[in-house]
Each structure stands twice: as C-alpha cells, then as structure tokens.
N, C-alpha and C positions, 0 to 999 in steps of 0.2 A: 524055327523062329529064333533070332538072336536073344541073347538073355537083356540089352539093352535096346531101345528102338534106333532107328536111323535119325539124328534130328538135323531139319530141314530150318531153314530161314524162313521166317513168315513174309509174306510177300505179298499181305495185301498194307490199305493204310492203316495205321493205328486205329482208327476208331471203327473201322469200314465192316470188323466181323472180329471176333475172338481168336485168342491165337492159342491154338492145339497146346496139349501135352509136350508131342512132339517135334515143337518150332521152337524159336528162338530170336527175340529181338536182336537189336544191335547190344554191346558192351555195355554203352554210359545208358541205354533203359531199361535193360537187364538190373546190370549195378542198383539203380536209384528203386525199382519195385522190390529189388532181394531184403535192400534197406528197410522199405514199408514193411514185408510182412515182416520185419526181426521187431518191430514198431506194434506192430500190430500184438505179437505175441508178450511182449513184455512186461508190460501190466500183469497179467495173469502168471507168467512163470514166474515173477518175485512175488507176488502174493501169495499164491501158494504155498512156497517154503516160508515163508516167513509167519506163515498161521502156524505151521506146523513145527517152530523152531528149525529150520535147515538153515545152511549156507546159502542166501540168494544169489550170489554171485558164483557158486558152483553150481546150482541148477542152470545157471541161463549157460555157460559153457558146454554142461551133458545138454543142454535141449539143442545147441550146435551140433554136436559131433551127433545124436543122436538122430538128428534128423538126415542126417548125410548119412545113416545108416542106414537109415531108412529108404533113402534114395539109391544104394548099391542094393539092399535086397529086394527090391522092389523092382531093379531092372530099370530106372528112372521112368518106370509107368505110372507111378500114384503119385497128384501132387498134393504134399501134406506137409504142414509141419509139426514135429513131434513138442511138447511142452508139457510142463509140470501137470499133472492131472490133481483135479479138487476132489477125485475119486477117494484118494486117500487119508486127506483131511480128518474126514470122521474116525474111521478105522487102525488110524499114527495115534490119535488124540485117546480111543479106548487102549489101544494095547501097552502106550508108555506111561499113560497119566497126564500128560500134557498138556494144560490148558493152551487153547489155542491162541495164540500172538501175544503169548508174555516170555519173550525171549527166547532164547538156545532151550532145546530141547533135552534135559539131562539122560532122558536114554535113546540117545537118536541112536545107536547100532542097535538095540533091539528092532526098532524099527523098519530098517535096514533089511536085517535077517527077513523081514516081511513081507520088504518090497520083492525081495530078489525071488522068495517062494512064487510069492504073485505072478514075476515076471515071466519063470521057468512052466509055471503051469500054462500062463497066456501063449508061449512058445510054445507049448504041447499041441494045445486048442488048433494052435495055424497048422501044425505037422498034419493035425486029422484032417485037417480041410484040403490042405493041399493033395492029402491022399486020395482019400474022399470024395473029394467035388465040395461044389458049393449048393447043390441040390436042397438039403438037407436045412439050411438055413434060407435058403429063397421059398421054401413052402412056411417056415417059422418068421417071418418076419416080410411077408407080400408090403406093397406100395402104400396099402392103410398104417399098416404096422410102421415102418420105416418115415414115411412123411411126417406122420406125427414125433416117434422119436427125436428127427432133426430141429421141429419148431419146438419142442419144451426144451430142450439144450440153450436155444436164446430165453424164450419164458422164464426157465426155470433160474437164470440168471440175474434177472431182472430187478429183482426185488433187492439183490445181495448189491448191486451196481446202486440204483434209487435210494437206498439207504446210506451211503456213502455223504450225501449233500442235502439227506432231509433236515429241515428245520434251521437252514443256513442258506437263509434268503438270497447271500451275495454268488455262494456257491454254487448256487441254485439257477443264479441269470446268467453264470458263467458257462456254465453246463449245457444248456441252451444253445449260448452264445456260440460255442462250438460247433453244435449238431448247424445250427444254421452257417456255419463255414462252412463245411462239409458238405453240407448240403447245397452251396452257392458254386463249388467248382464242380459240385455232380451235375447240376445243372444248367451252366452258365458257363462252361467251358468246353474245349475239345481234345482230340488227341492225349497226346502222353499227361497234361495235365491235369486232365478228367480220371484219369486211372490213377492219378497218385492223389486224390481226392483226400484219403484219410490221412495220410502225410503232412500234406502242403495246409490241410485243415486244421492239423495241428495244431503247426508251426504259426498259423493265423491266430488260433484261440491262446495259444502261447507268450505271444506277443500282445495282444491287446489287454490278459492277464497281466505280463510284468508293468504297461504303463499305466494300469489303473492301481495296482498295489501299490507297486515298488516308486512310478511316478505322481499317482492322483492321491493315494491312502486309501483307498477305499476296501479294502478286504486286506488278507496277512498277506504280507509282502514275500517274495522268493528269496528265501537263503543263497546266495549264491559262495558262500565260505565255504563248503565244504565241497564244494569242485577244489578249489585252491591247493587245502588239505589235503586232498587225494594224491595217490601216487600212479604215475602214467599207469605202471607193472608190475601187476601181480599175480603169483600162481594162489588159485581158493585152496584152505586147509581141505585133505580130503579124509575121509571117518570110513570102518571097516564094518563091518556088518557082523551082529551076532545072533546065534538060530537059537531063539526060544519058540520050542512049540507053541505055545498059548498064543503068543503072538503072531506066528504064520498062519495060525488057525482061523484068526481074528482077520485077517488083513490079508492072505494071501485070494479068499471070494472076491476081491474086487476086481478078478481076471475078467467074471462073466458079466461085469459092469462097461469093462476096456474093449471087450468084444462088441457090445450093444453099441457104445458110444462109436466107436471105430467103423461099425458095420453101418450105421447111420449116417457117419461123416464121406464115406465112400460112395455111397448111394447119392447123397447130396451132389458131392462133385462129379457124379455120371451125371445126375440129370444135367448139371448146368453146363457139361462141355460137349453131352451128348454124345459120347462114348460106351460102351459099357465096359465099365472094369472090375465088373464082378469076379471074371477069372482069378481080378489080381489079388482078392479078399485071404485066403489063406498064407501068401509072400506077406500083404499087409500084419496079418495076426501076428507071425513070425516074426519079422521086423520090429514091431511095437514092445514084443513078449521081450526078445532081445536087448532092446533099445534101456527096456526099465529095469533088466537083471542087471544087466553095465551100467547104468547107473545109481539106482540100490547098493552095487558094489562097492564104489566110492562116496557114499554118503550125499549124493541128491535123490531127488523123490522120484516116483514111478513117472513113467510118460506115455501120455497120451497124444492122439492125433488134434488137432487144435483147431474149433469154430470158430477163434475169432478171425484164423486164416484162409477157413472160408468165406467169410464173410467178405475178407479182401479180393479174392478173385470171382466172386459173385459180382461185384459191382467194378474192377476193374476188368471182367473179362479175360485175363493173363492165365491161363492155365497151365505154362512152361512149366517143366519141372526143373531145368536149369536153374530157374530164379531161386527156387530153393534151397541150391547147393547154394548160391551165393547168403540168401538169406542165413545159411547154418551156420556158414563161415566168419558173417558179420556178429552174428551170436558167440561165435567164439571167441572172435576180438574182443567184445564186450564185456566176457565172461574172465578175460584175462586184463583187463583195463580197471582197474578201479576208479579212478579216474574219470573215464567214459559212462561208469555207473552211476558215478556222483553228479553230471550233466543230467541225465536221464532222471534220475531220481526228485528231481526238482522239478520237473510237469506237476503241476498241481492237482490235487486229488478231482477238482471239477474239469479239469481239460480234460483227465482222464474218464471221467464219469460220462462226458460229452460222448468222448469217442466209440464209449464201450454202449451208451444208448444204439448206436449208429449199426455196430457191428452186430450187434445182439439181435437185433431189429433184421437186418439182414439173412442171420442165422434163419429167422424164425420164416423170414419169406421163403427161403428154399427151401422149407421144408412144403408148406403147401405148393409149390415150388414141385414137388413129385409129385403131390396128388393130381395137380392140371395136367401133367404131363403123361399121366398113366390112368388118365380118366376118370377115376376111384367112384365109383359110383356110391355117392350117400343119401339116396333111396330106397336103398338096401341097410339096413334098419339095421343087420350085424356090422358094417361099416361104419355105420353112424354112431353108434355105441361104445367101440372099439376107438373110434377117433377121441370121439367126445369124453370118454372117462380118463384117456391117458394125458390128454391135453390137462386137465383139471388137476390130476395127481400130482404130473412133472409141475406148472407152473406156480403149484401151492407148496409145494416142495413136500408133499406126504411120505415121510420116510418111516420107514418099514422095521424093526428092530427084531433078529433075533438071538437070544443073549444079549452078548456084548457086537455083534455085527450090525451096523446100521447101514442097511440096503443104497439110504440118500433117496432125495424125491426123483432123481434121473435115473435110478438103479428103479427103486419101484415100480413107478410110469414104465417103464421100458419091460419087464418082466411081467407086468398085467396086460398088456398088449399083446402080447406071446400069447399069454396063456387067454386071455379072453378070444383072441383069434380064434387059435386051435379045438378050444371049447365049439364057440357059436358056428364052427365048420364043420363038427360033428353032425348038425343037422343038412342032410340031404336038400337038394334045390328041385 
C-alpha cells in the first residue's frame, strides 16, 4: 500500500452523501471549507497563547505548518487539524510562575524546554504503537471509554465558552443570535451553503453585530483602527527553548493527556466517516509528538488535534483531507499577515461565544455519536458507571493535582475511564 492514498473526485452531489478522506471537491469548494476550518480553529489557537503569555500570531503560523505535517506523516489518511493545546495552560502557568493572561510570559523558554520534552516523549508513545500495534490501547480505551472521552472534550469546554458573555445581557442575545444563524443555514439551506454553515453564520452574526453597535449603539461598538494600524507583513518574533529539569518534569506528563485527547478525536472521525483509522493511531501519535517538538522549538505552544475541527466536518460532512492542507496553508498566511490578524481579531467575543456553543455542541454529539454506533450496552451496570462517572469529572472540570502537575478535568475524566474499565473487567461475565 502506497504511503499516500489515491484521491479520487467525489462524484456524487454535494449534499447527496459525505465526501471520503479520499475525494476531493472542486478548487473554489475545496478553497472556501479549507478557509472554515482555519475559522473554526482560531478562536482557540490565540486563546491559548495568549493565557499562557506566547506569541499568538506565531502559534496560528506553527498550527499551519504543523498541520501539514501532520498530513505528510499521516499519509494524508487522518483528517485533522493540528492547534495550540489548552493541555498546557495549567502546566506553563506552574513551571514559569505565569499568571495566566497578564501578558508575555517572562520565562517563555523555560517553558519551551517543556514543550519540546513533552513533544519527544509523545513521538516516542507513536514509535511503540507503530511497533506495536494498536491492540494494546483498543482493549485500554473500548467504545464506552472513548465515546465518553469525545463528549467531555465539548462538556468540559462549556463552561470556560458560557462564561465569556455571562452577566452581559447584550452579549448574551448576541451569542444566541449567532447559534440561530447557524443554525438557519443548517437548516434552511442546501448544498455547498449548508456546509459552510459555521462560516457564512458568522459573517451573519457579524454583521448584524456591527449595525447594532457600531450603527444602532446598542452594546461596544467594533474597533475597526487597528486593522488600519496593522502591517500587510510580518514574520512572528521566534524564542529558543531552555532545559530545566523541574520544568520538563512538570509539563513534559501532558504527553499522556495528548494521547487520550488524540485517541479520542480519531475514533470520533472514524465513527463519522465510517472508516476505520485506527491503523493510523501510532503515524497520528508521531506526527503530533513531532508537530509540538517544532514548535516548542521556536517559541509556540504544544499541538494538539483540534475538536473544534471536528466539529466542522461533523456537520458539514467534508472529510477530504486536502481541505486541510489548504486550511494550514491559509493559517500560515494568517500567521504571517498582521494585518489579517487584526481583521479577525475584531469578531466579537459573543459571535465567538455563539460559534464555539455550536461547535462544542457538536463535539459532544459525536461522542454519543460511538456509542450508537457501537451499540454500548448501558444495562450493563460497568458501562453505565464508567460512562456516567467520566462524563461528570470531564464536564465539572475535576482536576487532579499531583505536586505541581495538574492532571486538568479532561486529563482526569480520561484516566478514570481507563482505569475504571480495566478495574470493573477484572470481573469475569
């Protein structure tokens, strides 16, 4: 079997059935989804660095190139896009001292030296697998285990989005406002329009924002000065990475986070293209591990596979992995546009809040999303248990502390589901 697939033109109608891994629309529909998910991910890869003092406009360029790395080591069999991981958050913020989102980071290369340990262990983890087999993890992590994992990833999200626009009533009907655009061309339309649902929903919630601000007064109006400001071109400062132990020690655990998160987001997009790419689990580990040592290297944050990019091809059905290269590509522009940042950056924090209800929401269906699909029987009282306790952890955020390591409520949930499985399988049927 070639190390890439053969890709084929999809040849049915746009909306008529889902288009494979392996297809490929036309150029200008290709183009304009690669666009959504860079759309889709961008919310989340500036927010990230920027809790953690990084460069935001160096991260969203590493989550371009990185996801295109992702797509050579992968064989263009997994479609995924790689982005800043909130993995890290906790674990930047113990090892340098850095309160989260009060600026530059003053020891971002200790940090660094953290990511990269992280990164090179997570590359290890794939090496075993790929030796291996994926045996070993398909009895650690069955269809209970994993379904649940995918739904507390939007859960466990939920609350940090929701608080964004509580207590700011205007905010509040705008955020709405959005999800019901969104919701009106998922609905209410066809074809290539229906799939670019969270896009063109945007750009709706976008709009009817600036004429109530900026035309009616009714909530803060959109700065549009610092588009002006901005310069077309720029390359991001990049920062070198320094090895302190204490801090690799600190931060380098959150490989078996990247694993968990990763192994869930893959199992998601089998069930929904109905594929199985579990094969491709060990390239994936490798790729990721890869993707956050090169980026660690130049002073952006670790990278993960990205839900809210599921979430777009959940609901526009587009599984190409093409669109992804294009999506990395448009990230990179991005990442080198200041410019371009500063148009983006003026979405308002409730359009955003809208979109990310939408997608989050999505997440969380795919994840019961495998258990329909894989029958899961929860009559079976260790199913039911195992569901039901991990759901509660992940979306309460119960995070776990040892030392200075904070597990996170999606590192927790996801490691008591392991181990509650493997526990209540001890008993014989």
């Amino acid at each position: 079997m070639s190390w890439f697939p053969k890709w084929r033109p999809y040849a049915g109608q746009i909306d008529s059935r889902p288009v494979s891994t392996d297809e490929y629309l036309p150029v200008g529909q290709s183009v304009v989804l690669g666009i959504q998910h860079a759309f889709a991910m961008f919310g989340a890869t500036v927010l990230a660095p920027l809790l953690m003092g990084f460069n935001p406009n160096l991260a969203i360029l590493m989550s371009g190139i990185c996801t295109i790395l992702f797509f050579l080591f992968t064989g263009g069999r997994v479609p995924s896009y790689l982005g800043s991981s909130f993995a890290f958050i906790g674990v930047v913020a113990a090892a340098t001292g850095h309160i989260t989102g009060s600026g530059a980071n003053p020891n971002l290369s200790v940090a660094l030296g953290g990511i990269v340990a992280c990164g090179v262990l997570y590359a290890i983890i794939g090496l075993i697998v790929m030796l291996t087999g994926t045996r070993w993890i398909e009895k650690l992590m069955p269809p209970v285990v994993t379904g649940a994992v995918v739904m507390i990833i939007g859960l466990n999200l939920a609350p940090v989005t929701i608080k964004g626009v509580a207590g700011q009533p205007f905010e509040m009907w705008m955020a709405l406002i959005t999800v019901l655009c969104m919701g009106t061309i998922a609905v209410f339309t066809r074809g290539l329009l229906q799939r670019l649902l969270l896009l063109v929903g945007l750009l709706m919630a976008y709009l009817i924002y600036a004429i109530a601000t900026n035309g009616l007064g009714l909530g803060k109006p959109i700065d549009f000065s610092q588009i002006s400001a901005a310069a077309w071109f720029g390359i991001p400062s990049f920062s070198h990475p320094t090895f302190d132990s204490n801090a690799m020690l600190i931060i380098a655990p959150v490989a078996l986070i990247l694993v968990a998160e990763n192994l869930g987001h893959i199992k998601a997009v089998g069930a929904m293209t109905g594929e199985n790419l579990t094969p491709q689990l060990g390239k994936a580990f490798l790729a990721d591990g890869l993707a956050t040592t090169l980026s660690g290297s130049v002073g952006a944050p670790g990278m993960t596979t990205y839900g809210e990019n599921i979430g777009v091809m959940a609901v526009t059905r587009v599984y190409s992995t093409i669109v992804f290269v294009i999506a990395g590509l448009f990230a990179i522009c991005l990442g080198l546009s200041p410019k371009f940042g500063a148009v983006i950056s003026t979405i308002p924090s409730a359009v955003l809040t809208g979109a990310s209800i939408v997608v989050f929401g999505l997440i969380t269906i795919a994840g019961a999303k495998i258990w329909l699909e894989n029958k899961v029987d929860f009559s079976n009282n260790k199913n039911l248990i195992v569901a039901a306790v991990t759901i509660i952890l992940g979306a309460g955020n119960f995070e776990l502390m040892f030392g200075h390591f904070n597990l996170g409520g999606i590192g927790t949930a996801t490691f008591t589901a392991i181990i509650l499985n493997w526990f209540f399988n001890l008993k014989k049927d």
